[in-house]
N, C-alpha and C positions, 0 to 999 in steps of 0.2 A: 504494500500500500504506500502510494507517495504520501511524504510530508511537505508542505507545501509554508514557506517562510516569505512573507511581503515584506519587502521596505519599499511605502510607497505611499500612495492613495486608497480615496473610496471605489474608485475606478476600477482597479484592479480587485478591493475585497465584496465590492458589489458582484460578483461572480458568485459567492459562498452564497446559497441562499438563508443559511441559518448566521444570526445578530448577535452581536457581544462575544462571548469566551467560551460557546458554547462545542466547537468542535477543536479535540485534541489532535486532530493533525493540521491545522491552521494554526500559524504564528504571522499576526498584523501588527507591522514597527508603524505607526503612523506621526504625523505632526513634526516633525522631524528633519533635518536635510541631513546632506550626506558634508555637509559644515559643521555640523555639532556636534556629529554623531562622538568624531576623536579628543573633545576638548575635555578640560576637566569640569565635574562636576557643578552644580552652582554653589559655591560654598556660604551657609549660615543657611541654606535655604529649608524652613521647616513646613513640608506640606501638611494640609488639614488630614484627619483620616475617614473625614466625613467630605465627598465631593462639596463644593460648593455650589448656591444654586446660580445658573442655570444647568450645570454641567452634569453631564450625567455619569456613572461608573468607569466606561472604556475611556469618554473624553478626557477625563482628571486622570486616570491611572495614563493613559500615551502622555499627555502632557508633560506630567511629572517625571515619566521614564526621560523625554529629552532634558529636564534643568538636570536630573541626578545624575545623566549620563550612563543609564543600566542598558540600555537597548541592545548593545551587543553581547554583553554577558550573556544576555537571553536568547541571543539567536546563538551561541554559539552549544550553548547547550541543548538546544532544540535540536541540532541534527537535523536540516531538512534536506530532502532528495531533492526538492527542486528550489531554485531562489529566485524570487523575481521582484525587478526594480523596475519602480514606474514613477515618474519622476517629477506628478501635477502637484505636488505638495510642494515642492521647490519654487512657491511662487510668492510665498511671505519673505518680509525683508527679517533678518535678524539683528538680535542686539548681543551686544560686547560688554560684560562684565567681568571686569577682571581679567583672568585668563581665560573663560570661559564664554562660550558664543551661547545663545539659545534662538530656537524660532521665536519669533515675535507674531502668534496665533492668535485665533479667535478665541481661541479656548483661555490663553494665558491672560489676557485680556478681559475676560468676563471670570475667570478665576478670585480676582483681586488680590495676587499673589503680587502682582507690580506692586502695591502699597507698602511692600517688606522693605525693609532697611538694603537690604542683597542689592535692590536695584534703583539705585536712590544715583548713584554713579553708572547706570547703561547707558552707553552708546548706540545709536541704529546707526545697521548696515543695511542699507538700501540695495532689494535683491536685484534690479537691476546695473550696479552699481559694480566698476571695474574691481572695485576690493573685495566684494560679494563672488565675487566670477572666479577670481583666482583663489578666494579663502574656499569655494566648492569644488576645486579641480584638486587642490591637495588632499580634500577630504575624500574623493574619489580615486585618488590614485592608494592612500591608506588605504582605502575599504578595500580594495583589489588586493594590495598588500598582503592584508588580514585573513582575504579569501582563502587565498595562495599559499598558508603558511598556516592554515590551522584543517581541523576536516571537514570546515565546509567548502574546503576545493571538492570534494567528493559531492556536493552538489550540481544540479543542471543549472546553470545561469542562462537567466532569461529576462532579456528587457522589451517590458511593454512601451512601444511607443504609443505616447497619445499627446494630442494636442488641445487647446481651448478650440470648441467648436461654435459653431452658429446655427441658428439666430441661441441670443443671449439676454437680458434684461440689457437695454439701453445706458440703464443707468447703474451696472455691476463694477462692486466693488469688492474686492478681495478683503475687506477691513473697513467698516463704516469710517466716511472719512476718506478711501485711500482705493482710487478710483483702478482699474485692472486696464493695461494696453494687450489685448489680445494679439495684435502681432507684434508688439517687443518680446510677449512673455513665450509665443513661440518662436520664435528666431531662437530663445536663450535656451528654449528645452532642445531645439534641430542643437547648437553647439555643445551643450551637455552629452546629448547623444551620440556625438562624430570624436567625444573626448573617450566616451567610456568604451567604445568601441573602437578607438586604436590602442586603448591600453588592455582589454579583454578582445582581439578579435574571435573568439571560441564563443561569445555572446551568443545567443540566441536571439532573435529579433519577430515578435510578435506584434501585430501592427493591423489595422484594419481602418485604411484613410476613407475607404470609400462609405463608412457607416459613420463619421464622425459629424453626429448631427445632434443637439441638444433638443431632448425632450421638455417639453410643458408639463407632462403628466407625469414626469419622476417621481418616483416614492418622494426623494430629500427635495422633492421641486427644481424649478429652471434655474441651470445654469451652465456655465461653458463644459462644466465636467462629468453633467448629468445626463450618458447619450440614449438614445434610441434602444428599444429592446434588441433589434438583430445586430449595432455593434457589438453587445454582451453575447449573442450568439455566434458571432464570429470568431471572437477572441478563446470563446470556450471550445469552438470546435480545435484552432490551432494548440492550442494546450492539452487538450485531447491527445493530439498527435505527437505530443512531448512525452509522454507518459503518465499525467500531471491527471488524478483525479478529483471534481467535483462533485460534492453529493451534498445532503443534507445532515448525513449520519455523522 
């Protein structure tokens, strides 16, 4: 039976049809970039053990995995047969505390965990932002590093491409406030993509342009990341073909 490991999006974990932490061979790193993943910790930073509201269970426990910095411990003990990286989360800007980078989310954001002392000194890095681009290429060539050198080389690597599609809300914002350039954000995902595949060219490349259409009626509702039922059927046929099983069970 594959085990199946996302560092990614809803995108790719909208495939599982079963919610939250319900299936033991599904591991979802979400909220996250492959910037933070290597930094250290957020130091002083004390989460609630009670989510906070609005946030729900999965939301506050990913969040907190990115300040703590546990995300890979977890994958590395997961053992997954297959790994895949999809890379629409990469479109928040982060911030710089200390020695430590974190995503600047929606989640962190309604959390009220900014009110902490911890980030009274953050910096933003603006994702599309020259410093952003090179702090994501080091974290990328680490994470390949780490592949490469631990046993999750014994996994399938597999990147989902996907882009912000159309039609979109006119007025979408990645961040109340902080408006989304749908073609800067995919130019930056095509050179994300052209980086991790000259340094993994053994990649796998699952991709489905021609379904890359935003639904109205998405479960999460409209938006650049929320497609059409037959892109989710396309992508799961190719995955199919990987050896890569989805079920409910």
């Amino acid at each position: 039976m594959s085990r199946t490991a996302i560092v990614g999006s809803c995108i790719t974990r909208d495939l599982w049809p079963i919610r939250g932490d319900a299936q033991a061979d599904l591991l979802y790193v979400s909220r996250t970039s492959l910037a933070t993943l290597f930094t250290p910790a957020l130091p002083a930073f004390r989460p609630l053990e009670t989510p906070p509201p609005p946030l729900g269970p999965y939301q506050h426990r990913a969040m907190v995995a990115d300040l703590q910095a546990t995300a890979l411990a977890r994958l590395a003990a997961f053992r997954p047969t297959h790994l895949i990286l999809d890379l629409i989360d990469e479109r928040f800007d982060l911030l710089a505390v200390g020695d430590s980078r974190v995503t600047d989310s929606w989640e962190l954001r309604a959390s009220g965990y900014l009110d902490q002392p911890v980030f009274a000194s953050a910096r933003p890095i603006p994702r599309l932002s020259p410093a952003c681009e090179a702090l994501w290429r080091q974290g990328a060539a680490d994470f390949l590093a780490l592949i490469r050198g631990t046993r999750l080389r014994d996994a399938r690597l597999i990147l989902h491409s996907a882009r912000w599609a159309a039609p979109a809300p006119p007025d979408f914002e990645i961040l109340p406030g902080r408006a989304g350039d749908p073609a800067a954000h995919n130019a930056l995902l095509a050179r994300y993509e052209d980086y991790l595949l000259q340094l993994a060219p053994e990649m796998v490349v699952v991709a489905a342009p021609d379904f890359r259409r935003a639904d109205p009626d998405h479960v999460w509702g409209l938006s650049p990341f929320h497609y059409t039922a037959d892109y989710y059927a396309e992508i799961t046929r190719q995955l199919a073909a990987l050896g890569l099983e989805i079920n409910a069970t």
